[in-house]
N, C-alpha and C positions, 0 to 999 in steps of 0.2 A: 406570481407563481404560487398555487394554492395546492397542488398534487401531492399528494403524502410519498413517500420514501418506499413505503412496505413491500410496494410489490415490487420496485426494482432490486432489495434486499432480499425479497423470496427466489428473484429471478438469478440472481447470483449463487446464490446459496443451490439450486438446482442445477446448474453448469454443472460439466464434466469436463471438459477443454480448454486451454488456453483459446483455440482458435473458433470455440462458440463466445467465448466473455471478447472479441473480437469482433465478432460477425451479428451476434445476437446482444449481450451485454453493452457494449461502446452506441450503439445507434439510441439505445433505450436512455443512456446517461445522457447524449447530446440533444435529443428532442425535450428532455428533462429541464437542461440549462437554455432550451431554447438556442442553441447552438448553430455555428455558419459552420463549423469543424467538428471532428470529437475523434480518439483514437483513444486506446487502450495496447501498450506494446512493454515485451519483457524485453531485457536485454539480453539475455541468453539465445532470444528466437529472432535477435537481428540480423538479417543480410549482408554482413562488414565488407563480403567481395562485390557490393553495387556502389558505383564508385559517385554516383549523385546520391545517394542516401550517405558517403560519409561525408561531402562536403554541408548537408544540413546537419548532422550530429556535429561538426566543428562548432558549428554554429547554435544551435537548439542545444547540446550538453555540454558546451563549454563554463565549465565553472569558472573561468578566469574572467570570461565577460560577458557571460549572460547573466545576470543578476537571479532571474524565475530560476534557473538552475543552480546557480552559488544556494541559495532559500532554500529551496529543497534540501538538497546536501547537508546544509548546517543543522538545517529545525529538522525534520522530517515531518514537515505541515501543507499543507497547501498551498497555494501564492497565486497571485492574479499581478499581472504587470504595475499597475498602478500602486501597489505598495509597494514595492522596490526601486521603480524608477520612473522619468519624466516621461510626457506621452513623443517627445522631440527625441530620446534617448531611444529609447526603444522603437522607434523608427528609421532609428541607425541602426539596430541590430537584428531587429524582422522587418522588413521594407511593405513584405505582402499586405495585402490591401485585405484578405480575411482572415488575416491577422491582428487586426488593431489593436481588439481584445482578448487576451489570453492566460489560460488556468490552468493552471496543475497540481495535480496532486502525488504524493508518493507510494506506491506498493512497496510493502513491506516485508521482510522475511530475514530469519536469523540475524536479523538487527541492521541489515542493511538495506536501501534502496538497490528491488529486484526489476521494478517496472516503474511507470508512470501511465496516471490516464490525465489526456485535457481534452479543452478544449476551446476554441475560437469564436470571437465574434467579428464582425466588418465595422467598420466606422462610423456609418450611421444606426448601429446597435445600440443599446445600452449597457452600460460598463460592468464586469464582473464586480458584486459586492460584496459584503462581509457576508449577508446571511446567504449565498453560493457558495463563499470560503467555509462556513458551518456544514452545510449540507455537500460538500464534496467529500470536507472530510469525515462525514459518518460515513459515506460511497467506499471510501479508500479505505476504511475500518474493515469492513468488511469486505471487500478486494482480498484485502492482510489473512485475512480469517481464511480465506479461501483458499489462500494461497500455501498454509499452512497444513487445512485438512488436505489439501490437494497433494502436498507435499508426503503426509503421514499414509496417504492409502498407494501413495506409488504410481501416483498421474500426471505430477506435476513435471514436467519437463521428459516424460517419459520415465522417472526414478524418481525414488524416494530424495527427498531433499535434507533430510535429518537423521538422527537415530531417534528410537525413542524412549519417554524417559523411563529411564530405571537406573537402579544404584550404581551400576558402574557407569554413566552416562555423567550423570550427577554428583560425582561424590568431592565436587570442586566446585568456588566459586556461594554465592549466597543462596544455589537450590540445597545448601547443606540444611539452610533453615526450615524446608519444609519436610514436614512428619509423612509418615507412608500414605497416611490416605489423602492429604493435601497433596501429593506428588498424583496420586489417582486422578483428583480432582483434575489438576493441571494439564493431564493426558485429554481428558474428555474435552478439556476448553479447547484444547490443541484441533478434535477433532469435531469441535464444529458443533458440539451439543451443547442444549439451552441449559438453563438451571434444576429446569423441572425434571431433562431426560435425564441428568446427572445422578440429581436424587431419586430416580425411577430405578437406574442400573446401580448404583451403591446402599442400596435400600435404607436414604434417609430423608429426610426432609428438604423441601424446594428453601426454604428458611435458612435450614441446616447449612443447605449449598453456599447462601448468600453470605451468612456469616462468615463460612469458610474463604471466601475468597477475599471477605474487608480484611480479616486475616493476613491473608499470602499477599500482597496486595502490600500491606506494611511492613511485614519481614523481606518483602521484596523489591520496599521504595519504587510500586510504580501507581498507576495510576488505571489504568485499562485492562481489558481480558488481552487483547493487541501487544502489548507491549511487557504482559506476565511472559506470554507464550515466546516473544523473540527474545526476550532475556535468559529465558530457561534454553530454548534451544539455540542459544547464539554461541559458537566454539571456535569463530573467528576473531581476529583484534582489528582489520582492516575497516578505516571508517566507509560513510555512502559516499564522502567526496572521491576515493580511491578509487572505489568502483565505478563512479563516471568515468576517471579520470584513466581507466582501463581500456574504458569502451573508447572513451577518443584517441588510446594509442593506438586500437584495431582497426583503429579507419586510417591511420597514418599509411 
């Protein structure tokens, strides 16, 4: 697999929908992975009154015994069956034959798992790898990303999914450590702009930008644009297991 990332990173970053990053986005990731399956689904836009869609969420979001699901929850990473369990294990637990092989990854948002995308291979496929486990999760990176400016312009689920940031939003927690125009900065990451557009509309240097955020970045012990922006806008304490742990009492 030699196909570069970019354009299915442009192709996201263009959606306006949940139900185009569905119809158009999910097919483009599964011919990507060379995939038998592929799905892309929020929880929020689940069906819970189809009563054969919650006996596969028992099953598919059970943290207690689906292992790709426990993974998810704890790391918020992506997982491929075969790093969590036997290929005899997991044919107790997905019997399906274009299932054999299976990958997930986590959509991101105010700190907890909002969605998942995978996807599936048949038996006589070759086995999800590590360098799939890399390239899903740059996929899921920006999924997160999308899901966040989608969230800030008032699309995402039909309503905004945050506040945004400003002092009284802020004035708890470790966004205390960043200065007014780092709190600037963090709005634009929020909405989806590069470094350069950043330093375009605060009239400073693309450099500037970069510095600024190894910055925020250490005052904010994280690691990613991804993971600044759900820390800043996360105002709940509920972890992602919970929120699985939600959805399978809605299918109860």
């Amino acid at each position: 697999m030699t196909s570069s990332l970019e354009p299915l990173f442009e192709a996201i970053h263009q959606t306006r929908s949940q139900s185009e990053l569905r119809s158009q986005i999910a097919p483009k990731i599964g011919e990507y992975f060379a995939a038998r399956r592929w799905a892309i689904f929020f929880f929020d836009q689940l069906p819970l009154n189809d009563r054969n869609l919650q006996k596969i969420l028992k099953i598919a979001l059970s943290v207690e015994h689906n292992p790709v699901a426990r993974y998810l929850a704890e790391r918020h990473a992506p997982v491929h069956e075969a790093l969590v369990t036997t290929p005899k294990a997991w044919k107790l637990i997905c019997p399906r034959p274009d299932h054999w092989h299976v990958m997930a990854g986590p959509i991101i948002n105010h700190g907890q798992i909002v969605g998942v995308v995978g996807c599936t291979r048949e038996k006589i496929m070759p086995a999800f790898d590590r360098e799939n486990l890399i390239d899903l999760s740059a996929i899921c990176l920006h999924l997160s990303v999308w899901v966040a400016t989608a969230g800030s312009q008032g699309i995402f689920g039909g309503k905004s999914q945050h506040q945004p940031f400003n002092s009284d939003s802020l004035r708890y927690g470790k966004a205390e450590r960043l200065t007014s125009r780092e709190l600037q900065i963090a709005e634009l990451v929020a909405l989806g702009r590069t470094n350069a557009e950043i330093g375009k509309q605060l009239w400073i240097t693309e450099n500037s930008v970069k510095q600024a955020l190894k910055r925020m970045f250490r005052k904010l012990e994280v690691s990613s644009r991804t993971e600044m922006v759900a820390q800043l806008l996360d105002t709940r304490s509920h972890s992602s297991a919970t929120n699985l742990d939600s959805v399978l009492k809605s299918c109860q």
